[in-house]
N, C-alpha and C positions, 0 to 999 in steps of 0.2 A: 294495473295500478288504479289508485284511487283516483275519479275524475279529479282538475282539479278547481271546477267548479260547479260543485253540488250545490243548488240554490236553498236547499232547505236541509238542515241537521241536525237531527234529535236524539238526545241521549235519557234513555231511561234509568234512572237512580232507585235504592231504595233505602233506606237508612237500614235495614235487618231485612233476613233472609223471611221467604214462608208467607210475603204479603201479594203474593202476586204481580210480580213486576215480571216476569215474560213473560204471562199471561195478556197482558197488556202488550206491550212490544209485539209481541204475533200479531192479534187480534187489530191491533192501530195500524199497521204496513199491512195487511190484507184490506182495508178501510182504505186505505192511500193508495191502493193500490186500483180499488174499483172506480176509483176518481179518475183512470185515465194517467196513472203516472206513475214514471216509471223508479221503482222502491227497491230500494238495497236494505237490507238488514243483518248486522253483523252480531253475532254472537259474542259477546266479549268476555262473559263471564266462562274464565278457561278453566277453573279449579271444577265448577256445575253446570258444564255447556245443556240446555234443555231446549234451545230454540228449534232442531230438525225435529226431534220427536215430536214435539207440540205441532210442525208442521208434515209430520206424515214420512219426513224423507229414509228413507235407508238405504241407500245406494251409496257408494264409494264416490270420492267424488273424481274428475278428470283432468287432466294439465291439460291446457290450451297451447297455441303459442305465443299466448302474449301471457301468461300466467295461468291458474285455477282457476276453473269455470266453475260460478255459483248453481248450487243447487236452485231450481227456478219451480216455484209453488203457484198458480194462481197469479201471476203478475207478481210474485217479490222474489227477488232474487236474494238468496243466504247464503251465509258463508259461517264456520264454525270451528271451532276446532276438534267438536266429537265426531268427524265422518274421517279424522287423518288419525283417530287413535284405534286401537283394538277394544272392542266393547267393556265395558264394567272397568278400563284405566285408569288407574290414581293419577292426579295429576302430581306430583309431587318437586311444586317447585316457588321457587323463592321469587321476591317480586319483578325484581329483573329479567328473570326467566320468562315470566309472564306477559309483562312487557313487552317482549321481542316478538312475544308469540304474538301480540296484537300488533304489533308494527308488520311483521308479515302477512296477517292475513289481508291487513290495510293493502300495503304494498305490491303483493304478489298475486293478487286475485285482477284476473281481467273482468271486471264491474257493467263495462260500457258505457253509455251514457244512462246517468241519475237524473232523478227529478228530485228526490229526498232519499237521505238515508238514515236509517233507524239505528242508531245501537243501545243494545242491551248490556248493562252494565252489570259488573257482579256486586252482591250487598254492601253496603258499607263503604268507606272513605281510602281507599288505597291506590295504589301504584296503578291498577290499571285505567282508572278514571282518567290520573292526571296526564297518562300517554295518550290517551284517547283527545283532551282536552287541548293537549298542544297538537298531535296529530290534524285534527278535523276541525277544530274552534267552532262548535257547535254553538248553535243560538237559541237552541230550547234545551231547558231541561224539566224531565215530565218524574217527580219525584211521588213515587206509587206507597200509599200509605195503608191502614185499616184505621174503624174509628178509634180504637180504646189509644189511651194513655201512651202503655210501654212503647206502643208502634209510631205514636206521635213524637214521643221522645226523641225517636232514631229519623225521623223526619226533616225534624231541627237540625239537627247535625246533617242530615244531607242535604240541606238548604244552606245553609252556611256553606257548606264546601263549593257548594254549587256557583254562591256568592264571592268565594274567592278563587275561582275559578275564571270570575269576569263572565259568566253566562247571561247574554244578555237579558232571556225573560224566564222564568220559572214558573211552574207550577204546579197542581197539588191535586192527583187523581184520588179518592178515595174508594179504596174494594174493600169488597165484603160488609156492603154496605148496606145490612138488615136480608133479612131471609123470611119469604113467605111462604107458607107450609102447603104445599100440595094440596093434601087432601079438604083443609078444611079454610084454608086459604088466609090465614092468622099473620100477620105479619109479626114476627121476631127478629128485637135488635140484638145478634149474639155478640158482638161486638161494640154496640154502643152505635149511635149514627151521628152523624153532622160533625164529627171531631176535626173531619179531613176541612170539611167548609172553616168551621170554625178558626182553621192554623192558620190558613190560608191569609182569613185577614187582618191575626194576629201578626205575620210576618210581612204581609204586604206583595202577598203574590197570587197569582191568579188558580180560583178553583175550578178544576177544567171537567168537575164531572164526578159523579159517584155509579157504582155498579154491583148491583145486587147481587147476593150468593146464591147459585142455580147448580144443585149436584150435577147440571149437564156441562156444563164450563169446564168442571174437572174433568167427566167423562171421556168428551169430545177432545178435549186437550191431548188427553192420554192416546186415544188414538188416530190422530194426527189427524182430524179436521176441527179446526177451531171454531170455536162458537158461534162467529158472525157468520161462516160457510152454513154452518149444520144446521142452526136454526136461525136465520137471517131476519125474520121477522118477529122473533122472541125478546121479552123484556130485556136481556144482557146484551142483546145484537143491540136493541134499538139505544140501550146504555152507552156502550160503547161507538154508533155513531153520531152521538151527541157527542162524545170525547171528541172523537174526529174530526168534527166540524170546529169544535172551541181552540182543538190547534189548528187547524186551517185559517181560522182568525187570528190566533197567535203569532202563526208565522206569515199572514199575510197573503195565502194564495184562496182564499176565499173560500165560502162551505157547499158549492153546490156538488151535487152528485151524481156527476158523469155516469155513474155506474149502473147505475137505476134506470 
């Protein structure tokens, strides 16, 4: 079961699908993870579970006796619902359905003891956020954006929800945030940049960080070591542990780096 005092709880939001929000959620529980603490990370999004693949897992997973034993990566333990389906499975179900299926995984999974646990939420404003919300009463929420407009739009709306939710702090990762070109080292805004800062203190919440487009992020994702594993010392690693650190101030356990 779920501890039932995880001191720190982070749900990752994204107002629309395709901006990188587990890409984040992996990437930030392997960062939390090198800090010396011990990281849960749930998969919630059940309709496009992606969290094992991003983390390399294929293995079925095991009943314990106190419940499902999380797949364990590098210090984060996961949990999902694509290792209890037959590969390529629709998930074909309605909000309540889904629901339950996040109440169980909460539930029936022996966790152990947490120091933080992470979950990944699926796009947009639905059913499973607000089970999750009364579930865990999460204290951050880390709403993953890109610069342009339309993605800002869908922002808003996950700020608000977020807000009625009662989450105590929010904030505002911005990806794909400019791209420099290889070869000739040109920096390109293919999306526009600073949209993410900018919402941030139009809506009165904290910008916890921007993180450049690296065709290796996708690569590395794809085959389950993520970016801050594969290239630890690269512009995106170092991207993302400044995210790291801005939540560690967020939630109050401080930014230094056991891990190192």
């Amino acid at each position: 079961m779920i501890p039932e005092r995880v001191p720190n709880r982070i749900v990752v939001f994204s107002g629309k699908g395709g901006v990188g929000k587990t890409t984040v959620a992996v990437n930030l529980a392997y960062l939390l993870a090198r800090r010396k603490m011990d990281v849960g990370l749930l998969d919630a999004d059940v309709t496009g579970p992606n969290v094992l693949q991003m983390m390399g897992v294929r293995d079925a997973p095991r009943q314990g006796a106190s419940g499902l034993i999380p797949h364990e990566r590098e210090g984060v333990k996961a949990v999902s619902l694509a290792s209890l389906l037959p590969p390529d499975a629709a998930v074909i179900w309605r909000g309540p359905m889904r629901s339950k299926a996040i109440e169980q995984l909460l539930d029936e999974t022996d966790w152990g003891a947490l120091d933080v646990l992470v979950v990944d939420l699926p796009p947009g404003t639905g059913d499973e956020a607000l089970t999750i919300a009364q579930k865990v009463s999460p204290q951050l929420a880390l709403v993953v954006t890109t610069p342009q407009e339309v993605a800002l739009m869908d922002a808003r709306r996950a700020i608000g929800f977020a807000r009625k939710l009662e989450i105590p702090t929010i904030g505002i990762i911005e990806n794909m945030s400019g791209f420099v070109c290889p070869s000739c080292g040109t920096k390109i805004d293919l999306f526009g940049i600073d949209g993410g800062r900018a919402e941030a203190e139009k809506q009165s919440v904290l910008f916890l960080g921007a993180v450049p487009i690296d065709p290796a992020t996708r690569a590395s994702g794809d085959e389950g070591r993520p970016i801050v594993l594969e290239e630890p010392t690269g512009a995106v690693a170092q991207a993302f542990a400044d995210i790291a650190a801005a939540v560690g101030d967020a939630m109050g356990f401080g930014t230094s780096d056991a891990g190192t």
